[in-house]
N, C-alpha and C positions, 0 to 999 in steps of 0.2 A: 842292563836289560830293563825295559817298561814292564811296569806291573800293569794289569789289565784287570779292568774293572768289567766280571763277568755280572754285570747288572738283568734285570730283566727283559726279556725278549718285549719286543711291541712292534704289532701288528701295522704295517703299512698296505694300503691297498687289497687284494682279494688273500694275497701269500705269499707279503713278503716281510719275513718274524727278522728282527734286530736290533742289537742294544746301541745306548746308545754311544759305547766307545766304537762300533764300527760303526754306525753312522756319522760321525764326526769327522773319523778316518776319511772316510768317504767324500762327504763336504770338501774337508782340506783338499782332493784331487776335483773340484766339481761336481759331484755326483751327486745330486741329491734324488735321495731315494722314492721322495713324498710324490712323484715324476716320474717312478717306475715304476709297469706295471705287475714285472716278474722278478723273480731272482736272477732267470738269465739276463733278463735287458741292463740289471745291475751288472751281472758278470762281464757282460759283452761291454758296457761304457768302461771296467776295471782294464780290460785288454785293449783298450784305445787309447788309457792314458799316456800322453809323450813318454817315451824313452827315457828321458833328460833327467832320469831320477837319481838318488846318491843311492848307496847300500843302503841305508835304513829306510828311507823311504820308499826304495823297491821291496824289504824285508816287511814293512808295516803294512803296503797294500797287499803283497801276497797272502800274508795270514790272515785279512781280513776277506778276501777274495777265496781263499782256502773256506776258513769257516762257512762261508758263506756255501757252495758248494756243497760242503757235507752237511750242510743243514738241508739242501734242498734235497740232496741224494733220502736222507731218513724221511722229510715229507712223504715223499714221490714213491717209499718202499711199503708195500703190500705189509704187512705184520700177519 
């Protein structure tokens, strides 16, 4: 199993917070985030990427695809 380097959150665009092991992650499927201007437009490029992946590599963008979601979900909730 990868250890994951919960590094600090940075600020891309108006809202979109990410370290930078899932942006890396990201990059490696083309995704560059400095290009997006939401979480979701992140999310939606995540759900486009080919099919054609192994188990880890579909396991590595989900959890970054995950994370990513529940970070938006806590922005977006009222306190």
């Amino acid at each position: 199993m990868q250890v994951i380097d919960m590094d600090e959150l940075k600020k891309y665009g108006r809202n979109i917070l990410i370290n930078d092991y899932e942006a890396s992650v990201l990059l490696k499927y083309n995704i560059d985030v400095t290009k997006c201007n939401s979480i979701d437009e992140v999310l939606l490029l995540v759900d486009r990427v080919d099919d054609d992946l192994t188990d880890e590599e579909y396991d590595e963008l989900d959890y970054v695809a995950g994370t990513l979601a529940e970070r938006k979900y806590y922005m977006e909730t009222n306190k």
